[in-house]
PDB file of N, CA, C and O in Angstrom:
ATOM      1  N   UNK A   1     -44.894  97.706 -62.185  1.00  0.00           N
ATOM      2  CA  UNK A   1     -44.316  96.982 -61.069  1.00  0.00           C
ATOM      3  C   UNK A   1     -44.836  97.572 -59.752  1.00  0.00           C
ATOM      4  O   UNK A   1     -44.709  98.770 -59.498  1.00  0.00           O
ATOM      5  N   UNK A   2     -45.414  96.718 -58.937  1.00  0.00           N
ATOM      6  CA  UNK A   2     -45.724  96.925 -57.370  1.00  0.00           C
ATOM      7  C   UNK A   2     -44.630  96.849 -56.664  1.00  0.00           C
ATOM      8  O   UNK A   2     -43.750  96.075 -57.040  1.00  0.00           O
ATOM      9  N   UNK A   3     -44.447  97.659 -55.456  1.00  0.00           N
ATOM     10  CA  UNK A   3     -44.059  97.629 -54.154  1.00  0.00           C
ATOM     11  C   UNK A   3     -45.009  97.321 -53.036  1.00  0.00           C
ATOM     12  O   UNK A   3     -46.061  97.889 -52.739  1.00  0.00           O
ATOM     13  N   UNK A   4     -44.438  96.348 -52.509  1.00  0.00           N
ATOM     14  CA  UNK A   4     -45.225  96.022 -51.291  1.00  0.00           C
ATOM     15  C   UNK A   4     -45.162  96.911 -50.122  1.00  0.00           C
ATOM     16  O   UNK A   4     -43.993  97.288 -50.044  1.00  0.00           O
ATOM     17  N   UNK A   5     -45.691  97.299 -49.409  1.00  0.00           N
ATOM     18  CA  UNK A   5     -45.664  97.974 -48.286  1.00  0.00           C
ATOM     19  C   UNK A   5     -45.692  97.622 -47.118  1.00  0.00           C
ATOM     20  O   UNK A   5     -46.822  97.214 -46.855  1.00  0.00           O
ATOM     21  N   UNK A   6     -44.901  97.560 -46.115  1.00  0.00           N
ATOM     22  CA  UNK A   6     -45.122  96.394 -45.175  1.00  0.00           C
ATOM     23  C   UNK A   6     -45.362  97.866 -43.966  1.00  0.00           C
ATOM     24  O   UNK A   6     -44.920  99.015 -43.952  1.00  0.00           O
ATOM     25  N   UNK A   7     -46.197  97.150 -43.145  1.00  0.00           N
ATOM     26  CA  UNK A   7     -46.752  98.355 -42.180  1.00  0.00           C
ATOM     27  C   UNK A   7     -46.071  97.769 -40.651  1.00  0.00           C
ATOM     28  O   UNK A   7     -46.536  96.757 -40.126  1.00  0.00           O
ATOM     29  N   UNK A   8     -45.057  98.452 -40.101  1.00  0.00           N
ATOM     30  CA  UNK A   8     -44.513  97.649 -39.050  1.00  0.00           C
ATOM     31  C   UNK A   8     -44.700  98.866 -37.871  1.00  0.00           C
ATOM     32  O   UNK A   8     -43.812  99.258 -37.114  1.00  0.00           O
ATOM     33  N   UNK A   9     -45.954  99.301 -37.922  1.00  0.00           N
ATOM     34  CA  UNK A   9     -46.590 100.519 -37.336  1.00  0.00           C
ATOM     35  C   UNK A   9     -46.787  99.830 -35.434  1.00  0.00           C
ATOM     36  O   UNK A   9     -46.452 100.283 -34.340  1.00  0.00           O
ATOM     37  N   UNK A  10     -47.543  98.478 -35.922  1.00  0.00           N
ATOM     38  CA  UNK A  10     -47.678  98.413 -34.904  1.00  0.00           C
ATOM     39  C   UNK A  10     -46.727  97.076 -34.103  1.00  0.00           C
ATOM     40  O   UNK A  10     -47.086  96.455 -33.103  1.00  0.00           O
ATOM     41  N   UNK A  11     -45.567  96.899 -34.810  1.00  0.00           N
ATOM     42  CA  UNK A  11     -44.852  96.138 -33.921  1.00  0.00           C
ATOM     43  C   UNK A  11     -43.213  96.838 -33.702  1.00  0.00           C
ATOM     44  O   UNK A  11     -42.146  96.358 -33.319  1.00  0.00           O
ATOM     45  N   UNK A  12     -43.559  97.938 -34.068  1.00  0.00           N
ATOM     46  CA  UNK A  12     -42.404  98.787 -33.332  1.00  0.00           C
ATOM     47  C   UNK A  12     -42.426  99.325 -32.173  1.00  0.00           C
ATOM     48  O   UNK A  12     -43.450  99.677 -31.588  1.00  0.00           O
ATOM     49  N   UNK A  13     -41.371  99.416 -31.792  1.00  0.00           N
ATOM     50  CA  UNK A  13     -41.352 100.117 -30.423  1.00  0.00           C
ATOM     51  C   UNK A  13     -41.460 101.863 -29.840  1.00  0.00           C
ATOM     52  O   UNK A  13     -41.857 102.425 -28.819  1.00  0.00           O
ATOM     53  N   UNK A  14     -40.896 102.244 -31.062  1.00  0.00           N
ATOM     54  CA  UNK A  14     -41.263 103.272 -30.589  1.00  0.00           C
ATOM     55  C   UNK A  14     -42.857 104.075 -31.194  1.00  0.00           C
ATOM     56  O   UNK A  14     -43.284 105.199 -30.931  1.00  0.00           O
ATOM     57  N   UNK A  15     -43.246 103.372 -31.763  1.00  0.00           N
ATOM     58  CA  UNK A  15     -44.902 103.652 -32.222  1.00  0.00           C
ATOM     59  C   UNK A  15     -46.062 103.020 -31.658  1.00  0.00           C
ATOM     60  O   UNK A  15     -47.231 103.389 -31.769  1.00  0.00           O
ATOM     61  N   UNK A  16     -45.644 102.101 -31.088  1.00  0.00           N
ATOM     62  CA  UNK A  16     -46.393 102.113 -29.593  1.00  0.00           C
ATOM     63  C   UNK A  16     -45.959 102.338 -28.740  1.00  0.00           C
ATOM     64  O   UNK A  16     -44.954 101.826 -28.249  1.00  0.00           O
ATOM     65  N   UNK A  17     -46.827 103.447 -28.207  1.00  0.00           N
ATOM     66  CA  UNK A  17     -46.625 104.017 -26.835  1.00  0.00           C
ATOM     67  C   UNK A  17     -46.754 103.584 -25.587  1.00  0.00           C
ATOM     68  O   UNK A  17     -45.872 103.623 -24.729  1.00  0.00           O
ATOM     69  N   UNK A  18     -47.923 103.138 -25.456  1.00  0.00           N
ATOM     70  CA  UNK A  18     -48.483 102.169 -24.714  1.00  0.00           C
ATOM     71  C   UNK A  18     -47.343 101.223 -23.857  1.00  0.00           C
ATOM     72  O   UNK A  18     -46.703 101.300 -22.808  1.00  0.00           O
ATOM     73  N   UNK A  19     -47.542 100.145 -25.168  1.00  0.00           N
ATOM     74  CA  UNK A  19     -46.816  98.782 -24.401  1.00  0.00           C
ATOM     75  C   UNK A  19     -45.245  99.083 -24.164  1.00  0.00           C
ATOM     76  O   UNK A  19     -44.556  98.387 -23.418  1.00  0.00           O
ATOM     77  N   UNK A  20     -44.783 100.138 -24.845  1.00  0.00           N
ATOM     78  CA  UNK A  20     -43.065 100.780 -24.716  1.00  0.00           C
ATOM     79  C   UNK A  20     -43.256 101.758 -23.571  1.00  0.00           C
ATOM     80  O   UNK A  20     -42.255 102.465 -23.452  1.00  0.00           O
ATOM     81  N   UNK A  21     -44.104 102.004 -22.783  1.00  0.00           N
ATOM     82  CA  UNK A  21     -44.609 103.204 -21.552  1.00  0.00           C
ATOM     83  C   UNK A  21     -44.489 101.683 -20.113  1.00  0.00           C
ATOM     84  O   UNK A  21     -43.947 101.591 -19.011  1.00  0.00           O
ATOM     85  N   UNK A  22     -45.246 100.860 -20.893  1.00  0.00           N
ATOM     86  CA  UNK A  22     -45.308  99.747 -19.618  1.00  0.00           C
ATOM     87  C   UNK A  22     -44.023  99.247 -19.617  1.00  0.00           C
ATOM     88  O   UNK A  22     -43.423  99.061 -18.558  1.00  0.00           O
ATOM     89  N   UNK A  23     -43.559  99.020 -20.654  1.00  0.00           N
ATOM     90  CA  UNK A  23     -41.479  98.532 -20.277  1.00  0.00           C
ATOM     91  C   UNK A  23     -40.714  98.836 -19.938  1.00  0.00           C
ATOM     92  O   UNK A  23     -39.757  98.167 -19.549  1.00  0.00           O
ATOM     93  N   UNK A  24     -40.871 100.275 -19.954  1.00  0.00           N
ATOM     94  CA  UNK A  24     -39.987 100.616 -19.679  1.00  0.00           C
ATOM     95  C   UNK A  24     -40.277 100.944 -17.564  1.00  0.00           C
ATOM     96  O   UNK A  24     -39.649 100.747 -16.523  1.00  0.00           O
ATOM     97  N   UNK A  25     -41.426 101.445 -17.936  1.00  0.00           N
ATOM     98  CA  UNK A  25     -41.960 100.997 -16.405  1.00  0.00           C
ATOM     99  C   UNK A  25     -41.908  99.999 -15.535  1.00  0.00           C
ATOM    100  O   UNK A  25     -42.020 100.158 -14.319  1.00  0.00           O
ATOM    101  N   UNK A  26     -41.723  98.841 -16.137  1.00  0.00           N
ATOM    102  CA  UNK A  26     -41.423  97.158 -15.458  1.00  0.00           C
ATOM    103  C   UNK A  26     -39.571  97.251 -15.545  1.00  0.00           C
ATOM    104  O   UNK A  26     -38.693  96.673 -14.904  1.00  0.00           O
ATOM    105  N   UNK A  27     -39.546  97.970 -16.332  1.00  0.00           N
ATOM    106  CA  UNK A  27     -37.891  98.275 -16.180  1.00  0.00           C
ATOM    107  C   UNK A  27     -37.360  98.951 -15.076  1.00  0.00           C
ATOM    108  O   UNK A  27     -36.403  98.516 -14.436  1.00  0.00           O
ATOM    109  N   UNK A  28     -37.912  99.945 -14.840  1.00  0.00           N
ATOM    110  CA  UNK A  28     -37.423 100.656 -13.831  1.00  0.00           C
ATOM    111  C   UNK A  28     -38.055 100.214 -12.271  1.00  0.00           C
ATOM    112  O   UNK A  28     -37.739 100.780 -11.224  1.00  0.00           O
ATOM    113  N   UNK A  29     -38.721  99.424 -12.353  1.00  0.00           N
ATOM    114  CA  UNK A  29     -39.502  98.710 -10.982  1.00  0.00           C
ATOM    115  C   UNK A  29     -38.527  98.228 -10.526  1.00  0.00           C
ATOM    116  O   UNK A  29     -38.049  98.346  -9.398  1.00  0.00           O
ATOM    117  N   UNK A  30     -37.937  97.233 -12.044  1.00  0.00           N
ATOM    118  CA  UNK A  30     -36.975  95.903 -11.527  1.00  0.00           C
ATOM    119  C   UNK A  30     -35.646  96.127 -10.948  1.00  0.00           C
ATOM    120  O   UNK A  30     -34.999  95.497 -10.112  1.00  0.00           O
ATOM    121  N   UNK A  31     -35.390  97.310 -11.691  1.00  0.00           N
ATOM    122  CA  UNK A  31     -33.773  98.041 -11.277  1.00  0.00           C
ATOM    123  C   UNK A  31     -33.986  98.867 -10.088  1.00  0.00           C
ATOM    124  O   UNK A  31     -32.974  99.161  -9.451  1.00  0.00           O
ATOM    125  N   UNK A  32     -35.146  99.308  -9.661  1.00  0.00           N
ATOM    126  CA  UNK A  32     -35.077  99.913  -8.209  1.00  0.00           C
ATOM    127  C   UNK A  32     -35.290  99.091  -7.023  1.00  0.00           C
ATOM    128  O   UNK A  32     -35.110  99.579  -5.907  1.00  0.00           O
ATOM    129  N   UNK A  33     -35.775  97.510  -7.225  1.00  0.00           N
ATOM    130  CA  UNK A  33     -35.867  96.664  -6.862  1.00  0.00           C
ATOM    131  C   UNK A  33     -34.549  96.132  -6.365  1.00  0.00           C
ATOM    132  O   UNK A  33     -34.043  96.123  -5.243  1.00  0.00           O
ATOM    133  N   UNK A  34     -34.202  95.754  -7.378  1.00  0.00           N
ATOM    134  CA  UNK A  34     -32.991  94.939  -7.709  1.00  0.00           C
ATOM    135  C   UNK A  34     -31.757  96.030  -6.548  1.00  0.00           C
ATOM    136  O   UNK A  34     -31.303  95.631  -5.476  1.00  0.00           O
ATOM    137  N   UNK A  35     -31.421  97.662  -7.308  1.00  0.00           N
ATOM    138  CA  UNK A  35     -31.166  98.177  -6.105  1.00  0.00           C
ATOM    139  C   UNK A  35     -31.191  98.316  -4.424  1.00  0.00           C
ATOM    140  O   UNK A  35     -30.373  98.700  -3.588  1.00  0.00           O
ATOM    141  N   UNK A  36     -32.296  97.901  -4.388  1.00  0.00           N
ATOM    142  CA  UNK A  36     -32.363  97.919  -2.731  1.00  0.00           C
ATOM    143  C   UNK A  36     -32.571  96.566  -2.369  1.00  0.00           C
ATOM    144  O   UNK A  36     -33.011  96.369  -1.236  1.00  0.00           O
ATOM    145  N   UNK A  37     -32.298  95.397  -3.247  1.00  0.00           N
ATOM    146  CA  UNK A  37     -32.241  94.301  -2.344  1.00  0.00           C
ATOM    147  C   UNK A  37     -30.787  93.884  -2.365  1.00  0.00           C
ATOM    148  O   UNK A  37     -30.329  93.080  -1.553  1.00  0.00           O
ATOM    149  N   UNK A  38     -30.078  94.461  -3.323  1.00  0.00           N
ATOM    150  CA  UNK A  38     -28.918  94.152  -3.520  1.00  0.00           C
ATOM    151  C   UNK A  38     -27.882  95.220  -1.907  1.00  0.00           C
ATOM    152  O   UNK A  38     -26.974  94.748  -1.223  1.00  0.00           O
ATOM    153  N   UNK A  39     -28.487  96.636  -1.790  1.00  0.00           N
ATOM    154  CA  UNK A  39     -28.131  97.207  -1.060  1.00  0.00           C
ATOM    155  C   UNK A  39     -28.460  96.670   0.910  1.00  0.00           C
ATOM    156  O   UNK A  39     -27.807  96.841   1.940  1.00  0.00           O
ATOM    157  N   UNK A  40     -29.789  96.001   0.599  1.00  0.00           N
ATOM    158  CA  UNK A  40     -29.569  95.608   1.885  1.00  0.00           C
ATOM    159  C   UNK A  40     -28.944  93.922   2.355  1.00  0.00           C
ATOM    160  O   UNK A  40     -28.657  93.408   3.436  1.00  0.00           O
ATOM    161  N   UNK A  41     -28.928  93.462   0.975  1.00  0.00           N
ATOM    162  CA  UNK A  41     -28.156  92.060   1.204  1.00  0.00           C
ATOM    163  C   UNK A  41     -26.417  92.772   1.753  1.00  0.00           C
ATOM    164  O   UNK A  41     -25.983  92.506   2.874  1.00  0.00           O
ATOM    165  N   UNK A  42     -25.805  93.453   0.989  1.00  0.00           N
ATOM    166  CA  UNK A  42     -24.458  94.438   1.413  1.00  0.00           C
ATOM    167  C   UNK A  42     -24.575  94.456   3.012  1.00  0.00           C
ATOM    168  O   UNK A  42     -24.041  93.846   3.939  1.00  0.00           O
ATOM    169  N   UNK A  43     -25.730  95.658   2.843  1.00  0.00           N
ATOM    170  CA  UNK A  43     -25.261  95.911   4.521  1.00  0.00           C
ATOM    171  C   UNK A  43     -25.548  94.602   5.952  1.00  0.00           C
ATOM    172  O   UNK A  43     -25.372  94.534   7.169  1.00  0.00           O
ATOM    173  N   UNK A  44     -26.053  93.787   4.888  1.00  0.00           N
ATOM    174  CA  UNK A  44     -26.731  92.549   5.765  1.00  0.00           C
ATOM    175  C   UNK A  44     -25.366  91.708   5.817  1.00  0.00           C
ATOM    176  O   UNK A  44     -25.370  90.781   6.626  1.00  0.00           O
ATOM    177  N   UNK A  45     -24.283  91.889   5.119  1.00  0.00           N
ATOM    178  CA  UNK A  45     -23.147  90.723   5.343  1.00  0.00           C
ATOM    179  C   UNK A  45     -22.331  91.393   5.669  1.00  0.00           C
ATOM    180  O   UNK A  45     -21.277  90.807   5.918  1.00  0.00           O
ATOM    181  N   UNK A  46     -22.335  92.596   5.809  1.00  0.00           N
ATOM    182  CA  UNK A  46     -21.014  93.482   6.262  1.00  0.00           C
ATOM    183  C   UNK A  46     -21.579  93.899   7.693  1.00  0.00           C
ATOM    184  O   UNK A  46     -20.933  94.808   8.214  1.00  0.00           O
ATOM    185  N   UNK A  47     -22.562  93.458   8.366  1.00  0.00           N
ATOM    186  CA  UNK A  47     -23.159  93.927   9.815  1.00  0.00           C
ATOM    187  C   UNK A  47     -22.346  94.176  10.641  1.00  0.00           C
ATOM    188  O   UNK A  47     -21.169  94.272  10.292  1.00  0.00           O
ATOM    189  N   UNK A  48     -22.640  94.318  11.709  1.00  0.00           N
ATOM    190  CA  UNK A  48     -21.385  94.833  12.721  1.00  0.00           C
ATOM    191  C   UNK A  48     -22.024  93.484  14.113  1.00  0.00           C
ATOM    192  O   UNK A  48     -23.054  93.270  14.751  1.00  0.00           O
ATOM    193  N   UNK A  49     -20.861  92.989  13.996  1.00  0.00           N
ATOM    194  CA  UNK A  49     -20.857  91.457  14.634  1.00  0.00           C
ATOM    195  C   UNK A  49     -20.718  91.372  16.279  1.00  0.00           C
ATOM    196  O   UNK A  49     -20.722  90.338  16.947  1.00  0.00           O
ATOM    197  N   UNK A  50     -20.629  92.359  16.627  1.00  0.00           N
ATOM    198  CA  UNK A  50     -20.436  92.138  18.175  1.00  0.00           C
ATOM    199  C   UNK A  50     -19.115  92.934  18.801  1.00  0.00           C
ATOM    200  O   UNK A  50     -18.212  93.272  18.036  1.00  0.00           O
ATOM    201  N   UNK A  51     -19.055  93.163  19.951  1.00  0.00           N
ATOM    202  CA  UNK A  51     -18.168  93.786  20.668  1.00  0.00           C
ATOM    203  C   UNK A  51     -17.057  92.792  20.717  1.00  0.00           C
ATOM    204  O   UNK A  51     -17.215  91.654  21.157  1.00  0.00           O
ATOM    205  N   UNK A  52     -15.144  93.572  19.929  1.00  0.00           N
ATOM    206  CA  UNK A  52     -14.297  92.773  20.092  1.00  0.00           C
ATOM    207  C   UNK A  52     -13.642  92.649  21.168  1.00  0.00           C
ATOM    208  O   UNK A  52     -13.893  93.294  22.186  1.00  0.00           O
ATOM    209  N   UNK A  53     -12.740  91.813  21.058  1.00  0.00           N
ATOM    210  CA  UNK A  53     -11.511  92.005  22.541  1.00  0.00           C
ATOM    211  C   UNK A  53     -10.730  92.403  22.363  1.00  0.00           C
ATOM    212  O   UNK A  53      -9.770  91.766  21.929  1.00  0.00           O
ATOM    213  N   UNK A  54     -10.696  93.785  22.614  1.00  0.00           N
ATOM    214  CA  UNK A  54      -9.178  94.459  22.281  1.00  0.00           C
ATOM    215  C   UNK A  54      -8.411  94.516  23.722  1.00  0.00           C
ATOM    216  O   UNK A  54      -8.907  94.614  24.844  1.00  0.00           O
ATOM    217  N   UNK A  55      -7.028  94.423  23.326  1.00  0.00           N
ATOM    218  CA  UNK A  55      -5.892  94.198  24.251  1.00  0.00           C
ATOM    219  C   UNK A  55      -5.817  96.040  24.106  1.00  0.00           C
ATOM    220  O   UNK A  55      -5.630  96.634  23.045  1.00  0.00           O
ATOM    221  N   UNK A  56      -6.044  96.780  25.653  1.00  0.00           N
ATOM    222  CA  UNK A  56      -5.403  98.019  25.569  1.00  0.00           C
ATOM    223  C   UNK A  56      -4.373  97.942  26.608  1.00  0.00           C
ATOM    224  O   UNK A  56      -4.552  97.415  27.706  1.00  0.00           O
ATOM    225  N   UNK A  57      -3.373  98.448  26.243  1.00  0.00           N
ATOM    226  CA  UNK A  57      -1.793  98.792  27.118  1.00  0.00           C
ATOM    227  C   UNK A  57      -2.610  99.422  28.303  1.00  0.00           C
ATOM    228  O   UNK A  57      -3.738  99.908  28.217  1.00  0.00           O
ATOM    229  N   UNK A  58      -1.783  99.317  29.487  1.00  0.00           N
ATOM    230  CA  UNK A  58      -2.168  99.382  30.966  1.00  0.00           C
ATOM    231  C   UNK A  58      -1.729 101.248  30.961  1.00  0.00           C
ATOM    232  O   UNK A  58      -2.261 102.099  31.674  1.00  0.00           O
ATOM    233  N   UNK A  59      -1.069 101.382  30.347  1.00  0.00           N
ATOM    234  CA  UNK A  59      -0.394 102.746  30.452  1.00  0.00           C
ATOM    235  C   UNK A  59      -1.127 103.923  29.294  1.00  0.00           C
ATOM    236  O   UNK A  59      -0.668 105.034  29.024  1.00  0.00           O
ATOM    237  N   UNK A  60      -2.150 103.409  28.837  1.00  0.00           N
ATOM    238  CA  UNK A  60      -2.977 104.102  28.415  1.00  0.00           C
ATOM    239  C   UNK A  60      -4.375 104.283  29.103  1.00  0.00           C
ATOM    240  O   UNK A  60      -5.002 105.073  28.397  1.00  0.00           O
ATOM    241  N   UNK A  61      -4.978 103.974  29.952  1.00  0.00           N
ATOM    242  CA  UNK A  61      -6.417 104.014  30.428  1.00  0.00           C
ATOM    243  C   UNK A  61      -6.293 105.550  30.767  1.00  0.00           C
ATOM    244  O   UNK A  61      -5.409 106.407  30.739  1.00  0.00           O
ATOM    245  N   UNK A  62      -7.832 105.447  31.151  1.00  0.00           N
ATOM    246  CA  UNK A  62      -7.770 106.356  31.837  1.00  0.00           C
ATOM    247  C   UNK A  62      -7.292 106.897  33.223  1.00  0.00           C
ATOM    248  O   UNK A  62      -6.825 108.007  33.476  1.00  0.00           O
ATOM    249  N   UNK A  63      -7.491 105.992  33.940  1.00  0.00           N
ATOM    250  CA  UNK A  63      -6.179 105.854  35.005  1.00  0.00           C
ATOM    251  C   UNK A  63      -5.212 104.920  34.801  1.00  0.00           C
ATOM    252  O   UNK A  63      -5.295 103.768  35.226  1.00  0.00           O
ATOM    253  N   UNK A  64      -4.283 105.359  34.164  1.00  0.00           N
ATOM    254  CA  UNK A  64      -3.010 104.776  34.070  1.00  0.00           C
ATOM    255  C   UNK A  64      -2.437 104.098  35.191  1.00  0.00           C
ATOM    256  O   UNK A  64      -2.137 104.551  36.296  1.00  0.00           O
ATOM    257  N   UNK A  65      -2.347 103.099  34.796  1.00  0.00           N
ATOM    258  CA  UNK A  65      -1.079 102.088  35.619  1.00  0.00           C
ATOM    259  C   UNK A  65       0.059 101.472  35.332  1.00  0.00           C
ATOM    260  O   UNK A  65       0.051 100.440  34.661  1.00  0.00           O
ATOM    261  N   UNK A  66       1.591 102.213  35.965  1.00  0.00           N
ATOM    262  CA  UNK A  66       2.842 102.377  35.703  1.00  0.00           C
ATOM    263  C   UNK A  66       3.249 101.128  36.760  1.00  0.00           C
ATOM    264  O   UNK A  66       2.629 100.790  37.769  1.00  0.00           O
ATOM    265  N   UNK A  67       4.320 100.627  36.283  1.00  0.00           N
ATOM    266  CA  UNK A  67       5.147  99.658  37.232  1.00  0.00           C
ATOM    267  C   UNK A  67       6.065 100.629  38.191  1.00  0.00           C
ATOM    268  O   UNK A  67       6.815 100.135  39.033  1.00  0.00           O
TER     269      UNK A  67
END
């Protein structure tokens, strides 16, 4: 009786080096990518919008004014 031998040498991943060296490399492009567009879309909607109008009490300035 034969056994077949099946050779899965070269469609594994970790026995090629090669094309598992480039994936993981296109992997980490995409996630450092993905990181900093995601980080500047954040700081791009949380911006700082302009000078508000704040109401300050008269009796706080710096020169205070009392009735």
């Amino acid at each position: 009786m034969q056994q077949e031998i099946i050779d899965n040498s070269k469609k594994d991943f970790a026995h090629n080096w090669v094309s598992s060296s480039r994936f993981v490399w296109y992997c980490q492009v995409f996630l450092v990518l993905a990181f900093v567009l995601g980080g500047c879309y954040s700081l791009y909607s949380h911006r700082y919008k302009g000078k508000p109008d704040v109401n300050v009490p008269e009796n706080t300035l710096y020169n205070p004014k009392y009735k």
